[in-house]
C-alpha positions in Angstrom: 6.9 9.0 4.0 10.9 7.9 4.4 9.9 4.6 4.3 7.6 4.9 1.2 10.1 7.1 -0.6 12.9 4.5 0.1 11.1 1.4 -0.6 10.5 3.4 -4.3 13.9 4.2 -4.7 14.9 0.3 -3.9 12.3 -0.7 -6.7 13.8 2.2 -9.0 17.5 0.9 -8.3 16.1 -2.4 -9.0 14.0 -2.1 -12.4 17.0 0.3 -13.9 19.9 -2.3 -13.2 17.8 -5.3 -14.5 16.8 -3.2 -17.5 20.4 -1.8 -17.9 21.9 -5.4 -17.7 19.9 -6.7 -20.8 21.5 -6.5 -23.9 20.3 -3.5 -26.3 18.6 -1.9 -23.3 19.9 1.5 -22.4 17.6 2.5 -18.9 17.8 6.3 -17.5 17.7 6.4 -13.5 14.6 9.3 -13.0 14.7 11.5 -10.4 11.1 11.9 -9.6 8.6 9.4 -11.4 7.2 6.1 -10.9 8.3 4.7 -14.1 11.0 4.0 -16.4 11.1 4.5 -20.2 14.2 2.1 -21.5 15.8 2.8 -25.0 15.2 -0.7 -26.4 16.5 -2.4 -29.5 15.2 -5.4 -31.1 15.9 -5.2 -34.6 13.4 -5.2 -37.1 10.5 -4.4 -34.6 8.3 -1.3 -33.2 8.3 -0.2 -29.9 4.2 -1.3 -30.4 5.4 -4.8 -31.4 7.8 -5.2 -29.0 5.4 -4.3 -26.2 3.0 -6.7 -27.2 5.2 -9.9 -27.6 6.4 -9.0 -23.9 2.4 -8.2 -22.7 2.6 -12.1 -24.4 4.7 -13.5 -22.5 3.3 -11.9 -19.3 4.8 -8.3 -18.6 2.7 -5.2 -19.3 4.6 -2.3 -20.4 3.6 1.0 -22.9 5.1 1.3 -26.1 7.1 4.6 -26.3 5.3 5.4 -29.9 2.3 6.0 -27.2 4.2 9.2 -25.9 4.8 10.7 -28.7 7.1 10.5 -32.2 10.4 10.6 -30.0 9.5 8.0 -27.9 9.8 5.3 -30.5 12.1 2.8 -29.9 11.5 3.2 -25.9 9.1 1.0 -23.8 7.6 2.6 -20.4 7.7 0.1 -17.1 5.9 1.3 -14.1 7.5 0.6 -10.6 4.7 0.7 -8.4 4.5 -2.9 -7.7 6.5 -5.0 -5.3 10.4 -5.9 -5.7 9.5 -9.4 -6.0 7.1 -8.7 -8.8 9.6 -6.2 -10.4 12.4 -9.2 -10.4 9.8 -11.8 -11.9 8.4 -9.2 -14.5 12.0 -8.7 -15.4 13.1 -12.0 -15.4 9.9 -12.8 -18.1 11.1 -9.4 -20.0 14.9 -10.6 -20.2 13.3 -13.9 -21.5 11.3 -12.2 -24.5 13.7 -10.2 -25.4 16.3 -12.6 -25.7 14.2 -14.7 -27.5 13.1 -11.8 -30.3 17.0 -10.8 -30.4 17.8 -14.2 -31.1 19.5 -15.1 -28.4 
């Protein structure tokens, strides 16, 4: 159970400092779940929208709107894959969202 519970908390640390790193992305660090749910701006776009252009480009995410009125402009990432799938998922996520920024 150590084991488990650290390797989550590595993928946690991990997913949350990617996310946070990205411009217009604000990332809360949970306590207790197996997934994040990122404030994220792109301009112009739904929480919907942007959640399909990045299931587009290859990373499968909810759209906030899914959880409720409040959770518009959020996206929800689960963690329960590996690190190195969390990095490349990220890496592809950084890449869309640069793109639909502009950037």
């Amino acid at each position: 159970p150590d084991e488990m519970c650290a390797e989550f908390k590595a993928r946690r640390d991990l997913i949350c400092t990617r996310l946070n790193a990205m411009s217009g992305v604000q990332c809360h660090v949970p306590e207790g779940a197996f997934y994040v749910f990122p404030k994220v701006d792109v301009p112009g776009m739904t929480s919907e929208e942007v959640a399909i252009e990045l299931l587009k480009g290859g990373v499968l995410c909810s759209p906030g709107s899914a959880f409720g009125q409040s959770g518009e402009g959020h996206l929800r990432f689960a963690y329960t894959i590996s690190r190195e799938e969390i990095s490349r998922g990220m890496d592809k996520t950084e890449n869309v969202l640069k793109s639909l920024r502009g950037e």
